[in-house]
N, C-alpha and C positions, 0 to 999 in steps of 0.2 A: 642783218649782220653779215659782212664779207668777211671771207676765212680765206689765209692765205699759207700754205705753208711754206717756210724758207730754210736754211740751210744754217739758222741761226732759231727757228721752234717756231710756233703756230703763231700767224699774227691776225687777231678779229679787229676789225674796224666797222666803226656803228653808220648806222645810212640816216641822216648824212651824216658823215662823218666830222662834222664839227659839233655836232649835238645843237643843231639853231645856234651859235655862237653862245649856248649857257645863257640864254636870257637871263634875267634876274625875276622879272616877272613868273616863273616857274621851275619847278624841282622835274628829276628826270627819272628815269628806269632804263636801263640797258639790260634788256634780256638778253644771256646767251644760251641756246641746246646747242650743246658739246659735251661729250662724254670721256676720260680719262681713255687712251686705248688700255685695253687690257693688259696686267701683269705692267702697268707702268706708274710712275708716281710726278708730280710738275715738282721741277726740281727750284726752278725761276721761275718768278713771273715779274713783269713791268706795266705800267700802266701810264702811258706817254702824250702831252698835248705838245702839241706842237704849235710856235709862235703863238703863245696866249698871252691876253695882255687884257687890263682891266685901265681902259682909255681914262678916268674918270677918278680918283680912288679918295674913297668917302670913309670914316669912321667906320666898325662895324661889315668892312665888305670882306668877304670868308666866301670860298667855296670848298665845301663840305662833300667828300666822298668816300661812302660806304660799300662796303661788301655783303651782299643778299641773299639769303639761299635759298630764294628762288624770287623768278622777275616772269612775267608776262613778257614771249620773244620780240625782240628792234624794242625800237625807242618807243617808248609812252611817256607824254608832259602831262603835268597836271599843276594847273592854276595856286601859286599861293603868294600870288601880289606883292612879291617884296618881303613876306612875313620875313623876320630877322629869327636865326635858329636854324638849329638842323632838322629838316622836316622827317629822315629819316631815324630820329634819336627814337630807341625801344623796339629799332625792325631792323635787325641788319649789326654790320660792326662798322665804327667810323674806321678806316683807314689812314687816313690823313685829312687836315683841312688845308688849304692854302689861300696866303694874303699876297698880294701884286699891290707894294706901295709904288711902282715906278710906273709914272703916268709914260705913257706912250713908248716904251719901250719892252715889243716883246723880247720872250725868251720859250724855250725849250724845259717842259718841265717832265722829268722822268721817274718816276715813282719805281723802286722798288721792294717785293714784297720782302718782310723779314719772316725769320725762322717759323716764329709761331703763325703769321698770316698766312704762310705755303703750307702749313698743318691745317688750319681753317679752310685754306682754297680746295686742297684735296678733297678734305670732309663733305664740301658744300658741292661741289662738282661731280661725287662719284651718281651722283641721280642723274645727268647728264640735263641739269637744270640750275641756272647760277646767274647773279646779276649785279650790276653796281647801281647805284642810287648817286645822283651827283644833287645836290643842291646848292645854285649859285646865289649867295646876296649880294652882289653885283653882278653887271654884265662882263662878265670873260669872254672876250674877244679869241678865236683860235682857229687857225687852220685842219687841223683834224686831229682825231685823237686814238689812239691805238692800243691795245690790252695784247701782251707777248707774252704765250709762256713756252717754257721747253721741259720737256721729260725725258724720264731714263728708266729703261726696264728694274726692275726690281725681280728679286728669286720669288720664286713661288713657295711659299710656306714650308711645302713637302720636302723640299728641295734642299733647304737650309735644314729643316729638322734630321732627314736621313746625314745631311753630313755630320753634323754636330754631333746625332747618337753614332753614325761611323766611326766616328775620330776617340768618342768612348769608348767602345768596343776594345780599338785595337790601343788605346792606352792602357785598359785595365788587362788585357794580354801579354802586354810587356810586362806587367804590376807583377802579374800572376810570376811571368815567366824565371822574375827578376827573383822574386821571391821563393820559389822552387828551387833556383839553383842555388840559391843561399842555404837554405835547409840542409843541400844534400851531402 
């Protein structure tokens, strides 16, 4: 896996980078070790092919891509012939599937994660072990494909608890204050 950082968040891209064009003849594994930095949380992430295109498009052709919390690191393929179905159903979360009815005409597909999936990404990342699962029932044709995320510090626990009991303190000091001078 190549790591690139830009001025736009982290961009990993799988070697090769087109994943063998997504054979259909087998399902994939994209390992990645990468670890959250510390005190920080992925606030996006995208997950990007670029010019895919399913030359061919037959009934039933689906490529199916999951989120893993945990992959064996780079690419491993393993053999399942065409089987129709998602080979990762019961290991992982599907993400999205995607159909290419338009014969020869790539595009740009750009995936990004929602609310709950960047709750999932963090959860499954903080091991500094995490993976996607592609499985194509056709052959997706595609230039390369890319996994972006970008983070932002978050407070440290302590940090936000002293202020909140601070802001207690000196509210209920006013309370106090408020309420003495009324008495007197």
């Amino acid at each position: 896996t190549d790591v690139i950082i830009t001025g736009n968040g982290i961009e990993f891209s799988p070697n090769p980078s087109d994943l063998y064009d997504l054979d259909h003849h087998y399902y994939y594994t994209w390992g990645i070790n990468w670890q959250i930095p510390e005190n920080h949380q992925i606030t996006s992430a995208t997950l990007s092919f670029y010019n895919i295109n399913n030359w061919e498009w037959e009934e039933n052709d689906i490529l199916y891509v999951n989120l893993l919390d945990s992959a064996l690191s780079g690419i491993n393929m393993f053999l399942d012939d065409q089987e129709l179905g998602n080979a990762f159903t019961g290991k992982g979360w599907l993400l999205f599937d995607y159909t290419d009815s338009d014969e020869n005409l790539p595009a740009n597909l750009v995936y990004s994660f929602n609310a709950a999936q960047l709750g999932l990404l963090n959860q499954v990342s903080a091991d500094g072990n995490f993976g996607f699962g592609f499985d194509p029932d056709c052959h997706y044709f595609n230039d390369n494909i890319k996994f972006t995320v970008t983070t932002k510090v978050v407070p440290e626990p302590t940090a936000a608890y002293l202020f909140l009991w601070g802001g207690g303190i000196i509210s209920f000091i006013i309370k106090r204050k408020k309420k003495l001078t009324t008495y007197e």
